[in-house]
C-alpha positions in Angstrom: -1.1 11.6 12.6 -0.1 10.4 9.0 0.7 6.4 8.9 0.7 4.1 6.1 1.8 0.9 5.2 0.6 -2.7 2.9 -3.0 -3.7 3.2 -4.0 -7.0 4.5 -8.2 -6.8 4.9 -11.0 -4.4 4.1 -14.2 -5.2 6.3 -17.2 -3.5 5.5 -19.3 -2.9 8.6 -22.9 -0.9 8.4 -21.4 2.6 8.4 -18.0 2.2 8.2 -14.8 0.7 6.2 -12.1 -0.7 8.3 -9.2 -1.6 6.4 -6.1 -3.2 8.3 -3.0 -2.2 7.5 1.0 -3.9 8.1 2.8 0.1 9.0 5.8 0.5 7.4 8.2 3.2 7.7 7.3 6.0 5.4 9.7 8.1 2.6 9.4 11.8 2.9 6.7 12.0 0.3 4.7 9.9 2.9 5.0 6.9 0.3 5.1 3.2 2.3 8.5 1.7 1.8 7.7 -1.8 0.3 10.8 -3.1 1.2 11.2 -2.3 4.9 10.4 -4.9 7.3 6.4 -4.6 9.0 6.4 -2.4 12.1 2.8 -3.5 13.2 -0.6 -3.4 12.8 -3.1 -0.7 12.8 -7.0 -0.1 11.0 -7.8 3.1 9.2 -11.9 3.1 9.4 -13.5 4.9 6.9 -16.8 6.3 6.8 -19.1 4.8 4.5 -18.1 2.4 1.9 -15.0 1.2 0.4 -15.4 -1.0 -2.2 -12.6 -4.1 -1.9 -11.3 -4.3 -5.3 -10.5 -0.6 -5.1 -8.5 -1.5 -2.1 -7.0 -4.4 -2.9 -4.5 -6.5 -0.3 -0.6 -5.9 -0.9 -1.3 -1.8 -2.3 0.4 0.6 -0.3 -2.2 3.2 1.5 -1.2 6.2 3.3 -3.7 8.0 5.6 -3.7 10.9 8.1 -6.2 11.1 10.8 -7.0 11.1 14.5 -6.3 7.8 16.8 -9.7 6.6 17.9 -9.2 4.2 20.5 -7.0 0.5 20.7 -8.8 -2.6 19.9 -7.3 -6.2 20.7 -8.3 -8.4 17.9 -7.0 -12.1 17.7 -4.2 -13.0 15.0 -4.9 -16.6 14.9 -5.0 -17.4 18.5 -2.6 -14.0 20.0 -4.7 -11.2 21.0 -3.4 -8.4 18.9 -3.9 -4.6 20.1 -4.8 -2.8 16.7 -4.6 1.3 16.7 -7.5 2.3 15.3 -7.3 5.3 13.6 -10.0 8.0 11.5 -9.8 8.4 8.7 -9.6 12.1 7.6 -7.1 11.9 4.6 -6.2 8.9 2.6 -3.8 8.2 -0.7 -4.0 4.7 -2.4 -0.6 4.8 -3.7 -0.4 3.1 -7.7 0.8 -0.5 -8.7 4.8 -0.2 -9.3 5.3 -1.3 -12.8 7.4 -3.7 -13.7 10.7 -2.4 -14.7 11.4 -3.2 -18.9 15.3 -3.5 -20.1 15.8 -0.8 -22.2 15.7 -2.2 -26.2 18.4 -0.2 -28.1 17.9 -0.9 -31.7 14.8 -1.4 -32.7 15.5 -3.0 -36.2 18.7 -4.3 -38.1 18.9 -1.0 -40.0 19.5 1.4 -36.7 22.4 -0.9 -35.8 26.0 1.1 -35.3 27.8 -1.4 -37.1 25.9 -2.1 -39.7 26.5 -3.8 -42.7 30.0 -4.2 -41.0 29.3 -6.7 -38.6 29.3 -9.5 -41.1 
């Protein structure tokens, strides 16, 4: 199954990387759309380790895999049944960057109306 979606925690366990995810519906390149409302929970556990602050919370993280089993976790004091899922495939999508206005004329001389806006 392929599922993706914002991340909220990595946990590092002894052999293992769990990282919880908020799904979100996915585009048709299989990117996370940032602006759809959360449909859930899951956890993508890796094998090995999975350093944090390559993960960080609020990326977008894609990952195919096999569904392992259903854990119920608490979310504060509601028991929460999280999909876990193995990892076999993953894609840490990059940071959007911040859209820039475009800047037309770089310097007086590249103006149209120039010197006739006087």
């Amino acid at each position: 199954m392929r599922w993706g979606g914002t991340i909220v925690v990595v946990r590092n366990r002894k052999q293992t990387t769990e990282i919880e995810i908020l799904s979100r519906p996915l585009g048709s390149r299989g990117q996370p759309q940032r602006k759809e409302p959360g449909t859930g929970r899951f956890i993508a556990l890796l094998t090995g380790f999975a350093d944090p602050a390559e993960y960080p919370e609020q990326r977008l993280l894609t990952v195919t895999g096999r569904l392992k089993r259903v854990e119920t976790r608490p979310i504060g004091e509601y028991p929460y049944p999280y999909p876990v899922i193995a990892v076999e495939q993953s894609y840490l999508w990059p940071k959007p960057q911040p859209s820039v206005p475009p800047y037309f004329y770089p310097d007086p001389w590249h103006y149209p109306w120039y010197p006739w806006y006087w």
